[in-house]
N, C-alpha and C positions, 0 to 999 in steps of 0.2 A: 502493574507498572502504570507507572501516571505520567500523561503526555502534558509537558508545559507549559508546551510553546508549539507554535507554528513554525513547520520544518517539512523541506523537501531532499527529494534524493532521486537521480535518473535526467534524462533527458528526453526530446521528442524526435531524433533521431528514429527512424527505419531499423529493426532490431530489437529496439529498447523498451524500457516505462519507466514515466513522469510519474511518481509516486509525492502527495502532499499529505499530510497528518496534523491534524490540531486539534487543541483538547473539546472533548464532547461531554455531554449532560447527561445525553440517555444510552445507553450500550455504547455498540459500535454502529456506526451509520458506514457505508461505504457506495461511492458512484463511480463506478467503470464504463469508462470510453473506450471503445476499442475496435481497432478493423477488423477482428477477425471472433465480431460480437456473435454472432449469430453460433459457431463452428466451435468458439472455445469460451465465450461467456461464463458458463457456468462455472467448468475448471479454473478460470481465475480466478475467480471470487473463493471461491474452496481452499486455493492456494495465499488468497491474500487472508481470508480468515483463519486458516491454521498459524499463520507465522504470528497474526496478533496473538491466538491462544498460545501456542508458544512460548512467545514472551511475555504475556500476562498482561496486553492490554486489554482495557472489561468497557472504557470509555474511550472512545475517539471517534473523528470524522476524518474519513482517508476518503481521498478523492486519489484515482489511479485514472490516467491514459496511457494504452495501450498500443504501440506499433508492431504487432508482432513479437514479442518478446518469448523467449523462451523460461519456463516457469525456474528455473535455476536464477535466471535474472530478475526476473520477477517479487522472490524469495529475495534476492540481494537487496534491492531498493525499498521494498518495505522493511525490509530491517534496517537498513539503514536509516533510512524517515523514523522510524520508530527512536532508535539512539539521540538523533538528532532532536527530536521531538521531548525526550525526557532529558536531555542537554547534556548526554554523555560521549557524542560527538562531534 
């Protein structure tokens, strides 16, 4: 799947994640902000690179900030970013 355009999904909201996606060169590049870097870092990044393989992203640059989100939501907003990012929605 091929990202387009520059596209977000999520908010900065307590709870949540700001997820942004745009198209990249080399793989997937990804930069996680997060309060709770230290304790769940790694899991996020695990859960934000499944959902691209998933969906078959091979190039992008996702920038994620983190409030605590639960990885259900997490999932949501990069999928979302991703739709939105290939302009489906």
């Amino acid at each position: 799947m091929e990202i387009k355009k520059l596209a977000s999904a999520g908010t900065m909201e307590s709870s949540d994640a700001y997820v942004e996606i745009e198209p990249g060169t080399d793989g997937v590049e990804i930069q996680l902000d997060s309060v709770v870097m230290a304790q769940f870092g790694e899991d996020i990044l695990t859960v934000v690179r499944q959902v691209l393989g998933d969906l078959g992203v091979e190039k992008a640059k996702v920038r994620v900030v983190d409030r605590g989100a639960l990885d259900c939501v997490i999932r949501a907003r990069v999928e979302t970013a991703v739709l939105r990012g290939k302009g489906e929605a």
